[in-house]
C-alpha positions in Angstrom: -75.6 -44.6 113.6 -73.3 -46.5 111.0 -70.0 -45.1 110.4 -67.6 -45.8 107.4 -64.5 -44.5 106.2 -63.1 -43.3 102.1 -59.6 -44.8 102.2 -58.7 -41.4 100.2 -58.5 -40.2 103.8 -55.9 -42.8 105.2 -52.7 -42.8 102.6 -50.4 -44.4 104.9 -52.4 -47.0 105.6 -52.4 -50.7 103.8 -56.0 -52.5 103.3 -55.2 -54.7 107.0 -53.8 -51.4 108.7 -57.2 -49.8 107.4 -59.5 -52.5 108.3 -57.5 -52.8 111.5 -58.0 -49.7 112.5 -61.4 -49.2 111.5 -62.5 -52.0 113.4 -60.5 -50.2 117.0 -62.5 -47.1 116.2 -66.0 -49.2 116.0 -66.3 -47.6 112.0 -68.4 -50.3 110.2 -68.1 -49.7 106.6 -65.2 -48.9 104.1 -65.3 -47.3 100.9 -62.4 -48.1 99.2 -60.0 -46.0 96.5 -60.1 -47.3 93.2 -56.9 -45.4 91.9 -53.5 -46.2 90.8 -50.6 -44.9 92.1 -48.6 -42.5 89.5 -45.3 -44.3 89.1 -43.4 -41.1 90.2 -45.1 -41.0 92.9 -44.2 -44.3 94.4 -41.1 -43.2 96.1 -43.2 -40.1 97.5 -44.5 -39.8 100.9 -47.9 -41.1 101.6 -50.7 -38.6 100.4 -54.6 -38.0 99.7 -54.0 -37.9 96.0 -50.7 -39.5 94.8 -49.0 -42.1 97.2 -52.2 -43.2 98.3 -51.3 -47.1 99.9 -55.1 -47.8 100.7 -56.3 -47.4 96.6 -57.6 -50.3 94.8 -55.5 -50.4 90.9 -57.4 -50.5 88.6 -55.0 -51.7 86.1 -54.6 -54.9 88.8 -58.5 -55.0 90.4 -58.4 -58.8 89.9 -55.9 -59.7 91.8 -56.3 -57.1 94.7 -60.1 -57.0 95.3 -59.6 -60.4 96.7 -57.0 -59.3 99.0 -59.0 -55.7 100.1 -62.4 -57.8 100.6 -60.9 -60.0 102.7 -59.0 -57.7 105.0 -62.3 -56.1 105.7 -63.9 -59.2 106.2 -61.3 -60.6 108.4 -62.0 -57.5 111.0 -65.4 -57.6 110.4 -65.8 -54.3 108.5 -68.3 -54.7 105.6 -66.8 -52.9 101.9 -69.9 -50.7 101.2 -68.4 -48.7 97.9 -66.2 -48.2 95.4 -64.8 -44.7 95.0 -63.5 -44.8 91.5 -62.7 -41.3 89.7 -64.5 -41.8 86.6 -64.9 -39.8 83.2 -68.4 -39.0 82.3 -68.9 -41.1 79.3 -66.2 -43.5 79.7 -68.7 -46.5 79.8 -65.9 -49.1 79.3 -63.8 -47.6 82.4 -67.7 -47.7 84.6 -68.1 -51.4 83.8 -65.0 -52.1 84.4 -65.5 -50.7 88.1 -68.6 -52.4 88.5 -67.4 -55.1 88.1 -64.6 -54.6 90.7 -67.3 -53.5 92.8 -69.3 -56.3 92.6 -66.0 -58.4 93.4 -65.4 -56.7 96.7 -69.5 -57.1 97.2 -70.2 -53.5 97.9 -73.4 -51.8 97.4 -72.6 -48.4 96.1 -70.2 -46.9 93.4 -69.6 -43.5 92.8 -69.8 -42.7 88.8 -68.6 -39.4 86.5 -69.9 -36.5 86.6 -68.6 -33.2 84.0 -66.3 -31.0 85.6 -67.3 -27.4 84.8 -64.4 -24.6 84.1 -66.5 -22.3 81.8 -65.3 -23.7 78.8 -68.3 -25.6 77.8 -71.8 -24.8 78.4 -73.5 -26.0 81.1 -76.8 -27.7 78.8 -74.2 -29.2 76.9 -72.1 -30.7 79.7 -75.7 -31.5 81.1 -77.2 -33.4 77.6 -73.9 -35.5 77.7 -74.1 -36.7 82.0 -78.0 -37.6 81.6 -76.7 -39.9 78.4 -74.0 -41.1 80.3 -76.3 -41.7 83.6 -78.9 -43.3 81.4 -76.2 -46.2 80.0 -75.3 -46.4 84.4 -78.4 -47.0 85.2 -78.3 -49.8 83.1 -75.2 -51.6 84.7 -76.6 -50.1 87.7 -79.1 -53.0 87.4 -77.1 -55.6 85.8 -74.7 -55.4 88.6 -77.2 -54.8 91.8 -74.9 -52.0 92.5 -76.5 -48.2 93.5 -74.6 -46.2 91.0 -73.9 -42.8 93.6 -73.4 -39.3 92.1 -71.8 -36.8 94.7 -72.2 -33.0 95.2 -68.7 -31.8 94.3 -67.4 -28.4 93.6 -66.2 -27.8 89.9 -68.6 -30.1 88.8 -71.9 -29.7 87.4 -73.6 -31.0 90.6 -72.1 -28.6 93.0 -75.5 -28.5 94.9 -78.1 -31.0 95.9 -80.5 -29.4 93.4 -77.9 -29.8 90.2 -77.5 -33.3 91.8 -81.7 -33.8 91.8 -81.9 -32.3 88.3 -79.0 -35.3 86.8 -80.8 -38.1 88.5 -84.6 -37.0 88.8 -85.5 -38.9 85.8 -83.6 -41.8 86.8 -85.1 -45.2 89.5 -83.7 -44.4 92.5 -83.6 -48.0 93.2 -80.7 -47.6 91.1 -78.8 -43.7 91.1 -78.7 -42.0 94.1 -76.5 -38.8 95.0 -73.7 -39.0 97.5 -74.7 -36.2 99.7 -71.3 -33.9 101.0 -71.6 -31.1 102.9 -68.1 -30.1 103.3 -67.4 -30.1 99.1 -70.4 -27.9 99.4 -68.4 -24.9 102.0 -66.2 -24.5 98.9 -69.0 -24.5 96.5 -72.5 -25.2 96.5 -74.5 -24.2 99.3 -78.0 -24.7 99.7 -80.0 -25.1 103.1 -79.3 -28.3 104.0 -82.9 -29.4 105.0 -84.4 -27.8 102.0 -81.7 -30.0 99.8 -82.1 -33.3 101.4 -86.2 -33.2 101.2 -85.3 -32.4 97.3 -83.3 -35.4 97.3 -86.2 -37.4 99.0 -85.4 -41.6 97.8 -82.4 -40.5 95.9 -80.3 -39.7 98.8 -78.2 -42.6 98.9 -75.2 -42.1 101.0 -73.6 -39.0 103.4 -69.7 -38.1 103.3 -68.3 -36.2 106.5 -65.5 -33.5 106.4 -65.3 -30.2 106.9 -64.0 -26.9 105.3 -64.0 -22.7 105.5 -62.9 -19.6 104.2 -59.5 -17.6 105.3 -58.4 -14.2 103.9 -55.0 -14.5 103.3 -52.0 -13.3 105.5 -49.0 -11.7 104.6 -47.0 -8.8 104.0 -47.8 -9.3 99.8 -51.6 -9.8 100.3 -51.6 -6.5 103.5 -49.8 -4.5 100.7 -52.4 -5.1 97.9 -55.4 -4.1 100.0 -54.1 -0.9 101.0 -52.3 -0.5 97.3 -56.4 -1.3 96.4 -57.6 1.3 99.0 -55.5 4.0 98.3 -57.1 4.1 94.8 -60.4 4.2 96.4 -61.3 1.0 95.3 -61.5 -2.1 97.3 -62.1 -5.5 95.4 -61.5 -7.9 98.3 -61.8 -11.2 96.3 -58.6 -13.1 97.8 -60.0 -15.4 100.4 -59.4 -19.2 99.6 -61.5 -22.0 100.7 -59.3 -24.8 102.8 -60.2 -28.2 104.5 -60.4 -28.0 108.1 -60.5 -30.3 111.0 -64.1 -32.2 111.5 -65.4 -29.8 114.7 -63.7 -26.5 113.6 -65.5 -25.8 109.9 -67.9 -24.2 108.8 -70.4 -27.4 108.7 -72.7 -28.0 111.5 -72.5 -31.4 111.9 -74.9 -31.3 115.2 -77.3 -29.3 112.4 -76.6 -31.7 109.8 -77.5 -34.9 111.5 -80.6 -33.3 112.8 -81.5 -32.6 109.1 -80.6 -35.7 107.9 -82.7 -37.9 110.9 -85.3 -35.2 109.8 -85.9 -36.8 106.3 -85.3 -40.3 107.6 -81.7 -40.7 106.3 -80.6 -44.0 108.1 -77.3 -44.7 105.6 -73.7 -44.1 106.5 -71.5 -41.2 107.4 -68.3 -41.4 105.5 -65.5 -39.6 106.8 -63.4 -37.9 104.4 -61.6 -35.6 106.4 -58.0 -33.7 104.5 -57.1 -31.5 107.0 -54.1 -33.8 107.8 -54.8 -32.0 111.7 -54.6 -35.6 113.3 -52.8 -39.0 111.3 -54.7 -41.7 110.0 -55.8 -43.9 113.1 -56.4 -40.9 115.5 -58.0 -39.1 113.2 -60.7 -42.4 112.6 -60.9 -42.8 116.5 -61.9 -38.7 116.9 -64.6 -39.0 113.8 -66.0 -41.7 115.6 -66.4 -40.0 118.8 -67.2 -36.6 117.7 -70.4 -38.2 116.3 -71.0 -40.4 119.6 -71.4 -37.5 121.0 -73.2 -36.0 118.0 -75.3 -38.7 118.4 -75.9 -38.8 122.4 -76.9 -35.1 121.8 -79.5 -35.7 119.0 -81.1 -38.3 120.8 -81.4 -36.2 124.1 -82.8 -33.6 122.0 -85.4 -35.7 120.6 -86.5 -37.2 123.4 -87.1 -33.7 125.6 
């Protein structure tokens, strides 16, 4: 099983920190930010988001890709991706992270995909992300880099089907769909097995976090349900979707592997996690034994 880690997931940790600490938890791949830091967020504390130290700039990609390529190399860790955050139809900002892609030598790069907020219709949003997939493709090839589209809530590939209907038209040689089950806990669940045979050659790469859904507590939120039920209507529609630790979500990650060995998947699992339950180097060191063990149990299974 071949492990990797999205720096998005390790803010207070530099490119050597990372790649040191990848290498002590046996976590082969890295998949790095490509993200500036807001400049008033600099004096911040390190987060997900903001003050993340493990982000590629893309306003400076020439002169750091070196130095991020290198610290992986120099622990042994292999850069797999490129996790840019990337406007649909912004092909200047795509080659521009293909290239930086192809300077750290990875093999994947996640490209844009339209948010959706019910402003604009989804064929719209859907005419203007195959255009913009179609020009990918393209630079996809040029650059021998497997341009990734991932299942994301708020997007219009929420699911692995919306995913399958952006791409199916597309070489798979070339576009594939980052496949993430915990994005899909806050929106976009399908059966998992059903999904990934969908996928079939275009499932190109796995990310691993987890997620579920809490009712609120409270005095303010007790008060509105019984102000709600004392009218004799109850509209419960409060609950909020949060990131949880890896083994304590609503993802079955035992399940999941299962489904994924099912359809042959033999990628990466990226871990991703936000709960912020465990800091950076624990929290790589329990990922990668939580799935040693997901892994020992698997094999036992399939093997009875």
């Amino acid at each position: 099983m071949k492990l990797s880690v999205f720096t998005v997931a390790t803010p207070d940790l530099n490119a050597e920190e990372l790649a040191s600490a990848a290498a002590a938890a046996g976590i082969d791949g890295i998949e790095w930010r490509f993200r500036g830091i807001p400049e008033d967020a600099i004096s911040e504390e390190p987060s997900y988001w903001r003050n993340n130290r493990c982000s590629v700039d893309p306003s400076r990609w020439q002169e750091q890709v070196p130095v991020f390529r290198e610290a992986a190399l120099g622990q042994g860790r292999k850069s797999i991706a490129l996790v840019p955050y990337l406007n649909c139809g912004d092909l200047s900002a795509t080659k521009q992270a293909f290239q930086a892609a192809a300077g750290l030598g990875a093999s994947m790069m996640r490209v844009g995909v339209p948010g959706y907020d019910r402003k604009t219709s989804y064929p719209e949003l859907y005419r203007k992300a195959v255009d913009y997939l179609s020009e990918v493709q393209d630079l996809a090839k040029q650059y021998n880099i497997k341009a990734i589209v991932e299942t994301h809530h708020q997007t219009i590939a929420p699911t692995a089907s919306l995913a399958y209907r952006l791409v199916q038209s597309l070489d798979p040689q070339h576009v594939g769909v980052l496949y993430d089950p915990g994005n899909m806990v806050h929106e976009g669940y399908e059966n998992h097995r059903m999904g990934l045979e969908l996928l079939g050659p275009y499932l190109a790469h796995v990310h691993v976090k987890n997620a579920g859904w809490f009712e609120p507590e409270g005095k303010d939120s007790q008060k509105a349900n019984v102000t709600e039920k004392s009218r004799g209507v109850a509209l419960n529609t409060a609950w909020k979707c949060h990131w949880t630790p890896l083994t304590e979500g609503m993802v079955d990650w035992v399940q999941m592997v299962r489904d994924l060995r099912a359809v042959g998947y033999d990628g990466y699992y990226g871990i991703e996690d936000f709960s912020g339950a465990l800091e950076s180097k624990a929290m790589l060191q329990h990922f990668a034994d939580v799935f040693a063990e997901i892994e020992r149990r698997v094999d036992e299974e399939e093997q009875s």
